[in-house]
Structures are given as C-alpha cells and as structure tokens.
C-alpha positions in Angstrom: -21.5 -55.7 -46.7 -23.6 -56.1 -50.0 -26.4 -58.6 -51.1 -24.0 -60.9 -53.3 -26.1 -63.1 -54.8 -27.5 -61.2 -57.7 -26.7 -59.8 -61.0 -25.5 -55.7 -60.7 -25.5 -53.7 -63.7 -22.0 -53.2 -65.0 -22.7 -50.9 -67.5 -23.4 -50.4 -71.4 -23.0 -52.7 -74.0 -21.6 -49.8 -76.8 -19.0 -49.3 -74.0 -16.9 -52.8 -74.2 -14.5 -53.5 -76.6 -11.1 -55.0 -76.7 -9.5 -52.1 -74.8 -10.0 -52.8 -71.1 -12.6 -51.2 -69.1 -11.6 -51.3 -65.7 -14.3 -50.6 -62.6 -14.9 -51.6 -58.9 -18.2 -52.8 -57.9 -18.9 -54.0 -54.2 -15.6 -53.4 -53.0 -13.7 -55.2 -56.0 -11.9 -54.2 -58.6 -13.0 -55.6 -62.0 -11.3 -55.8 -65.7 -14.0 -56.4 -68.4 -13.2 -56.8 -72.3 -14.6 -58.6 -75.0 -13.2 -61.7 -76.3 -12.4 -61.8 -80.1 -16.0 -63.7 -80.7 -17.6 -60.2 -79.0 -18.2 -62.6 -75.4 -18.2 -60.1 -72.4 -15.3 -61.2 -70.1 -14.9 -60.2 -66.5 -11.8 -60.9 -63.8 -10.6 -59.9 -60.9 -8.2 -56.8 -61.5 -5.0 -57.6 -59.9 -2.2 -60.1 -60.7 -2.0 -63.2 -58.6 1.8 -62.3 -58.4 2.4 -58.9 -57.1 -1.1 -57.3 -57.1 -0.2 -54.8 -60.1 -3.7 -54.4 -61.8 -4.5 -56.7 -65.2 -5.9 -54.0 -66.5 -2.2 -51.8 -67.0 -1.8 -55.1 -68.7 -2.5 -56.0 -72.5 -4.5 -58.8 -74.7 -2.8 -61.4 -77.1 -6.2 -62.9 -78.4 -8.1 -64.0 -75.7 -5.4 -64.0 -73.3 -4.7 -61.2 -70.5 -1.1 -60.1 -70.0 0.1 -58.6 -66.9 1.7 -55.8 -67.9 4.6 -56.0 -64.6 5.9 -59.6 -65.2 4.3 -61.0 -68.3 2.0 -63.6 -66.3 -0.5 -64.9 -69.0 -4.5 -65.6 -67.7 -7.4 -67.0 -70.1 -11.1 -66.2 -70.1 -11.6 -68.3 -66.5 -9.0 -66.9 -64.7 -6.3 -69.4 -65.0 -3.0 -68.8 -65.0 -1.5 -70.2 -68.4 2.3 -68.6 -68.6 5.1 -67.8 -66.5 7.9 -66.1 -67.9 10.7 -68.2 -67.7 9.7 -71.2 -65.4 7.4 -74.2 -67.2 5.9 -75.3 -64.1 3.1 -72.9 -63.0 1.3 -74.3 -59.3 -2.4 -75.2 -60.0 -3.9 -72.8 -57.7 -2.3 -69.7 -59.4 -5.3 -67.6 -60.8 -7.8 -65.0 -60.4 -11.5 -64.7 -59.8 -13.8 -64.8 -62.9 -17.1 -63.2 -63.1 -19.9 -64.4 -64.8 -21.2 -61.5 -67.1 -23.9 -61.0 -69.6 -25.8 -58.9 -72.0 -29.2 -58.3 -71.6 -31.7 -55.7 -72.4 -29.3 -53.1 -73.3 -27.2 -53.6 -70.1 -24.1 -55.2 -69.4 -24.7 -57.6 -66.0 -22.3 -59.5 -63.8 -22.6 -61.8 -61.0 -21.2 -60.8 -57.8 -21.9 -64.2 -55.6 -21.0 -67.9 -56.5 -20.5 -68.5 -59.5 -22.2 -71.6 -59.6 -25.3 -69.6 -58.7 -25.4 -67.4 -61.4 -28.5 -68.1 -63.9 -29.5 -65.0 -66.5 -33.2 -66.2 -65.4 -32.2 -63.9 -62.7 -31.4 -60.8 -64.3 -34.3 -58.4 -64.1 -37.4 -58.1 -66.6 -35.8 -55.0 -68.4 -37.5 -56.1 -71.6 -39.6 -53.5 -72.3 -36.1 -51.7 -73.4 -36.5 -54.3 -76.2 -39.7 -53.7 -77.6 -40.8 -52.0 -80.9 -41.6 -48.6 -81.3 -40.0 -47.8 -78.5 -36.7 -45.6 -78.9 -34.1 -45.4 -75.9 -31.5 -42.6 -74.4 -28.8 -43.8 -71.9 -27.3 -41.9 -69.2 -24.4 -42.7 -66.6 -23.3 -41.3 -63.5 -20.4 -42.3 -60.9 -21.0 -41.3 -57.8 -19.6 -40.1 -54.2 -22.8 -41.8 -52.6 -23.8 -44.6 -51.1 -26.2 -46.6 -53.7 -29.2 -46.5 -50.7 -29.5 -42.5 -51.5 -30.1 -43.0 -55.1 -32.9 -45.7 -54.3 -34.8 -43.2 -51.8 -34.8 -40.2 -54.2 -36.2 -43.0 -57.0 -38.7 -44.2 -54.3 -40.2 -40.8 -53.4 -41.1 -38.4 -56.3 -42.7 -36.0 -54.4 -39.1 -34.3 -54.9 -39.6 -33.4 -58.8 -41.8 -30.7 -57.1 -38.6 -28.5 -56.1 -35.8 -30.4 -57.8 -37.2 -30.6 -61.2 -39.7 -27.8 -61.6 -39.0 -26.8 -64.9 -39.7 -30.7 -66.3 -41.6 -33.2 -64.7 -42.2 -31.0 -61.4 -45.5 -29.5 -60.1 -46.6 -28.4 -56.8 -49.4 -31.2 -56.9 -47.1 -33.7 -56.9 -46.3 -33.4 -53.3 -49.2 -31.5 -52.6 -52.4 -33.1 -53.4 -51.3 -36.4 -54.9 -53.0 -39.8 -53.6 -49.8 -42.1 -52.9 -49.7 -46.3 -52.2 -47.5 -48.1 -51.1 -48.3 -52.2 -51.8 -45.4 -54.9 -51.2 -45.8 -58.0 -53.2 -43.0 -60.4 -51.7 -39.3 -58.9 -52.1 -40.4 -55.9 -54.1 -42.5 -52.7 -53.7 -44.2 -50.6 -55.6 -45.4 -46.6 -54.8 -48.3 -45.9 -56.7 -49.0 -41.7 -57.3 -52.0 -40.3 -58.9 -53.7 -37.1 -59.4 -56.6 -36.2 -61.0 -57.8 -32.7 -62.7 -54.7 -31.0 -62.0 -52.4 -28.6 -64.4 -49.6 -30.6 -66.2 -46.3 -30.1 -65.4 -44.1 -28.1 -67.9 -42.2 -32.0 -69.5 -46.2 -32.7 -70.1 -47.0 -30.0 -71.9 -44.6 -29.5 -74.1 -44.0 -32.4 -75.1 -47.7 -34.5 -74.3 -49.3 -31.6 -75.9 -51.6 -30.9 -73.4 -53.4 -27.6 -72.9 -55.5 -28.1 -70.2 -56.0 -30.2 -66.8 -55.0 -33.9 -66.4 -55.5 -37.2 -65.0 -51.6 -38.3 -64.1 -49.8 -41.2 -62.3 -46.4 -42.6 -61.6 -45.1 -46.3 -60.4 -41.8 -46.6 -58.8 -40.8 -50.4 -58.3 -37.8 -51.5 -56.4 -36.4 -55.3 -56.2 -33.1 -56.0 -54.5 -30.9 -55.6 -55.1 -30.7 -52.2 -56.5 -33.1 -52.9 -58.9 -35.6 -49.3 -59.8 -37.9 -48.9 -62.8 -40.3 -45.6 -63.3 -43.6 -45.5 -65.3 -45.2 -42.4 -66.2 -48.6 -41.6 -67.7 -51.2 -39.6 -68.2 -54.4 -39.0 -69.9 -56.9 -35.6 -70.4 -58.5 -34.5 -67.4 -61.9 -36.6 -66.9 -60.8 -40.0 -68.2 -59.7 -41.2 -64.7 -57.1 -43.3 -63.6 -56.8 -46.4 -65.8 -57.6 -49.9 -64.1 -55.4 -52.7 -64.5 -51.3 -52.8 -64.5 -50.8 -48.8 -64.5 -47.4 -49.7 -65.2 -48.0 -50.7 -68.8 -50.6 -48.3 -69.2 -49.6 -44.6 -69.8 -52.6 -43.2 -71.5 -52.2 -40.6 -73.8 -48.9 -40.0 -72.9 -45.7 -41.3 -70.5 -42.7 -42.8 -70.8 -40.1 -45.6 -68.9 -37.2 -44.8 -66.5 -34.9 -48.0 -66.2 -32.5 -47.7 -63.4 -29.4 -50.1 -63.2 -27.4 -49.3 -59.6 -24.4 -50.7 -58.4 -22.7 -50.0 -55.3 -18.8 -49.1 -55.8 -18.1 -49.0 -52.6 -20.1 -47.9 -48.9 -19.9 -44.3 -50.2 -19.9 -44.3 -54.0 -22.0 -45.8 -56.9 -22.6 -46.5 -60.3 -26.1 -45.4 -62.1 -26.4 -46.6 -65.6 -29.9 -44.8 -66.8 -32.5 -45.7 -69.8 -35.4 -44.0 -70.8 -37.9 -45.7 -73.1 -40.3 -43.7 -74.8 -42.5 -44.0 -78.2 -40.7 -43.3 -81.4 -43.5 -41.0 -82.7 -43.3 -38.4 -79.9 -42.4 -35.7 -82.3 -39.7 -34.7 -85.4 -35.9 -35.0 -84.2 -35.9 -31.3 -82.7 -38.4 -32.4 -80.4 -36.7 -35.8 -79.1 -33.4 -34.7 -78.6 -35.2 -31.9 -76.2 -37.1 -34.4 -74.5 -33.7 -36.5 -74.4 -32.0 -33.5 -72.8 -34.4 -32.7 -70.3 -34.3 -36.4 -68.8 -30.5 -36.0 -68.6 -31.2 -33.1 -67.1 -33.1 -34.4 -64.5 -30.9 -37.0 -63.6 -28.2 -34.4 -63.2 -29.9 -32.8 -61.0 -30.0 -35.6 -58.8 -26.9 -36.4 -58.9 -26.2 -33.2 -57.2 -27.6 -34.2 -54.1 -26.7 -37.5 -53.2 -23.0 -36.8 -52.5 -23.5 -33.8 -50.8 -26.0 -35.9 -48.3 -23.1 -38.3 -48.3 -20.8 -35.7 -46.2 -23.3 -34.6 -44.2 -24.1 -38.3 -42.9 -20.2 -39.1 -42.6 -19.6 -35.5 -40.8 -22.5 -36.3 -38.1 -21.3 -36.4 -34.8 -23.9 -39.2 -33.8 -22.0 -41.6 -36.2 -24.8 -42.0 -38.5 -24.9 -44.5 -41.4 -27.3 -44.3 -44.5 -29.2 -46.9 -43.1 -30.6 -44.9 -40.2 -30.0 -41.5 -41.2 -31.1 -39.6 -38.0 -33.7 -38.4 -39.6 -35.8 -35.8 -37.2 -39.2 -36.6 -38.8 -40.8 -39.1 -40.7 -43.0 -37.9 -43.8 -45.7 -39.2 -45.6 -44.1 -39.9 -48.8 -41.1 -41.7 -46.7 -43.0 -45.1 -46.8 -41.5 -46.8 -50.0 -38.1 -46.1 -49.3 -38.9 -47.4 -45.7 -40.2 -51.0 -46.8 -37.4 -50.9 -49.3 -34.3 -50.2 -46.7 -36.8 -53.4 -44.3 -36.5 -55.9 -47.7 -32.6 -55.2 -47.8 -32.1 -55.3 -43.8 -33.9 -58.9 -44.2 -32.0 -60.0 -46.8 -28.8 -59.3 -45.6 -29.7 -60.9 -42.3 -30.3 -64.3 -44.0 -26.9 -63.9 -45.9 -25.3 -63.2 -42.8 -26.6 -66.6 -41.5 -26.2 -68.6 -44.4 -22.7 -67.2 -44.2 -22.4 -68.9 -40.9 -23.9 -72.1 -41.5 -21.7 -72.8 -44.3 -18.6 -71.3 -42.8 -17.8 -68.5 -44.2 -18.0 -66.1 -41.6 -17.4 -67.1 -37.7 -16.5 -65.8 -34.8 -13.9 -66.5 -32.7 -14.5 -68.5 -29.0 -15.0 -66.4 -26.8 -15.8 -63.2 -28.3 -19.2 -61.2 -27.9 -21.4 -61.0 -30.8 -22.9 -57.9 -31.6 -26.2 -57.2 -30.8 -27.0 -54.3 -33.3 -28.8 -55.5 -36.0 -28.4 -56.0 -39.6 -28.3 -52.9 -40.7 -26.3 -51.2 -38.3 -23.7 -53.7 -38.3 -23.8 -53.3 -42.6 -23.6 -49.8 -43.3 -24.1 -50.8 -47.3 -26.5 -52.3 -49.2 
C-alpha cells in the first residue's frame, strides 16, 4: 500500500528521449518517452491484449506499437489500431500517467488523474536558481523507500559512515538536535558550535580552525527529503531566521527525489546544489565525487537492513522494525513514519467511502493498525 495521491519522482530529464525508458514505481510498471514536440509521456507497460510489455514495442510518431500483435496506442492510452479487424471496442486501452518536468526532475502522478495539479509538485526551485551549479546522482535499490527516509532524517550517522567527508565525532556526540512539525512535514534542526570541521569542510570551506555548523533535514510525504548545510567561523553563532536558506560562509543543498518500486526496493534520484565559485574545476569535480561518494555509501546499507528485517523470525516489517532501543536522534524519523501511518489511514477510508475497497459480509476486519496492515509507504 503507497500514499497515491502525489507526484513521485520518475527520474532525470537528460534521461528521456524517444527510446523507451521502462520502470516500475508503486507496484506498476511504467513506459515513459517523449513525444516528437519533446512532451514527457507515461503509460501503463503492458498491452491491453496479451500483457506483453509496450515497452518491447516501438514508436511511429507519437504512436506506441506493441511489439507481439501490432496494437497501436496514442499519448492517452487509447487504443487506435487493430491489425486486421476495423472495429476496435471502446474500452480497449491502458492507463496514462500524468508526468511533468520540473526543477530538474521528471514527476508523475500516481493517483487520479483528475487530481493531478503541478501546484503540487514540491518547492525544488532552488535547483533553479543562479549561481548555483548541480550534480545528479541515481540509485535503484533492494530497499524499502522508508530506510532511505530514516538515514536522511538522522545525520548523526555521517559520524561512522562518512568520516572521511562530512563526518565528525561531534555530530553525534555533542550536537544540539530539534525536532519541530509544522502540519504534514518535519524538520530536524542540528547545530554545533566551536567545534573542529569535518574533513568535506575543510577542504573544501577553507577552514582552518573551529566552527559554528548546522544542518536541516525536511521530510514531506510523500517521500519528499531536502538537506541544508552551513557553516560559519567559530564565534559567529548560529544564524537567526530560515537556517535553511542561510549557510554562512559555507554549505550546500541535498535534494532527494524517492520513489518506492515496490515494498522492498526503490528509486533515489539525488541533486546537490552548491555555489559556482567554490573553487577551479579540479576542486568541484572533487567535491562532486565525494557527495557521490557519500551517497554510495548509503546505499550499502539499506538493502542489507532489508534482509535482515525479511529474515526476522518475529515477522517484522519496516514500519516497526523491532528495534531494541530507542535513541535520541530517532525522533525525526519517528514523526515522519506517524505523518505517513495518518495518511495512509485517511486513504484507506476515503478508499471505503467511495468504494474502492470493501470487505466482504461477514468477514472480520483487522484490528492492526495502519501501518501494520501497509508494510509500504
């Protein structure tokens, strides 16, 4: 079960052409080109006939071939040609998605179409703005999407993970941490004053000395995650106002775009916005490599945490992990996993009251509640 209603990341613009790109997210499989105007097009991946996949298929124009009987499909999903029979029944077609191109992401809409407004698609605009320069990243993997989100939501990791970058022991050590919820979203605020930059500071920040530093992690649900880093000389203090927008001396933007495959893999599609006059070329394309080295490292974790939840013997799900202890630096990832659990809840109703999901008379309904009846998103 995923949150439907909301646009998921589908990947990078530079990737879509007019050769098919085919990819499953929330359980269905998706064929996305461009149309010969350079529209982003998305349908449902199998033939209405015999379920071969469109994308084995080929393009005439803006028309979709299926590559096992010749059935023809437009840009909406209808059917348009039959080989050798002129009648083709009204119903014959196959699910369009509503896609679009925004702030260097590719998004489609997973819910009702009629739903889908690009007022919705998250404030990512910062990827847009001047004298900023971006590197891009992606990852598929065995995981369940929820395992990405906590690692984003809980830096105190960079500490042993990413000790050679953006790590230091003060991270998780002596760092003052906040978690504040503002509606459907919440933010972990992280800050440390007077202590030694961490290697990713000082070579490329330039400092020599002690800092001021802090860090904002923001989720929104979906799977939406963005990352703010600054700092400032040791002294200054931490800045008032949004410490978001304000990275001092030095920082930089992580943009995260998540989409769950299926309940145990995902997609992460990965900026990172940063200021063009960091250094000369040498020096960005090291700074470039060391934030897709830290994603890598990451991305070594999640699927092995994803075996050892399926091979627990208690039958544990990555919503309620069996964890044995419960840490300080656990609480944004906690209030994040309570948004979700609420919003799936009031799906699952709305499901209900418009008919979409029933159950049968005279059958029990579960008790367990949302999240252990959902073990995704």
């Amino acid at each position: 079960m995923f949150l439907r209603n909301y646009w998921y990341a589908a990947g990078f613009p530079e990737e879509l052409g007019r050769e098919f790109l085919a990819r499953t997210f929330l359980n269905e499989n998706v064929v996305m080109f461009r149309k010969e105007d350079g529209t982003p097009v998305a349908l449902e991946d199998r033939c209405a006939h015999r379920r071969v996949p469109l994308s084995l298929g080929r393009l005439i124009g803006d028309t979709l071939e299926c590559g096992y009987h010749g059935l023809q499909y437009d840009c909406l999903g209808k059917c348009t040609r039959i080989p050798g029979q002129e009648r083709i029944p009204p119903k014959v077609a196959v699910r369009a998605y509503p896609m679009a191109e925004k702030h260097h992401f590719l998004w489609i809409w997973m819910g009702d179409t009629e739903k889908a407004d690009e007022y919705l698609i998250p404030d990512y605009s910062i990827l847009d703005r001047p004298g900023l320069r971006v590197s891009n990243i992606q990852f598929h993997m065995d995981a369940h999407v929820q395992l990405i989100i906590d690692n984003l939501l809980d830096l105190s990791h960079l500490t042993y993970v990413h000790g050679t970058t953006t790590g230091s022991p003060e991270i998780s050590e002596v760092a003052d941490v906040k978690t504040v919820r503002k509606g459907d979203a919440v933010q972990v605020l992280r800050w440390m004053e007077n202590v030694p930059p961490a290697p990713a500071f000082q070579e490329f920040g330039g400092y020599t000395s002690n800092i001021d530093s802090w860090q904002v992690c923001e989720f929104r649900p979906p799977t939406y995650v963005r990352v703010s880093y600054g700092s400032a000389p040791a002294g200054r203090g931490i800045p008032d106002g949004d410490w978001y927008e304000d990275q001092g001396d030095w920082g930089f933007y992580v943009y995260h775009g998540l989409t769950p495959e299926t309940e145990k893999r995902a997609h992460h599609y990965r900026y990172v916005a940063f200021k063009s006059g960091m250094g000369d070329a040498e020096t960005i394309e090291e700074f470039r490599f060391q934030c897709d080295q830290i994603i890598t490292e990451d991305s070594v974790l999640f699927p092995r945490q994803q075996v050892w939840i399926d091979r627990d013997p208690a039958e544990t799900t990555v919503w309620d992990i069996n964890s044995r202890v419960e840490i300080v630096h656990d609480g944004g990832l906690t209030v994040a996993r309570q948004i979700v659990d609420n919003l799936l809840t009031k799906q699952q109703n709305g499901n209900r009251v418009n008919g979409r999901k029933s159950t049968k008379k005279g059958k029990r309904k579960s008790k367990k509640p949302a999240r252990a009846r959902a073990a995704a998103s």
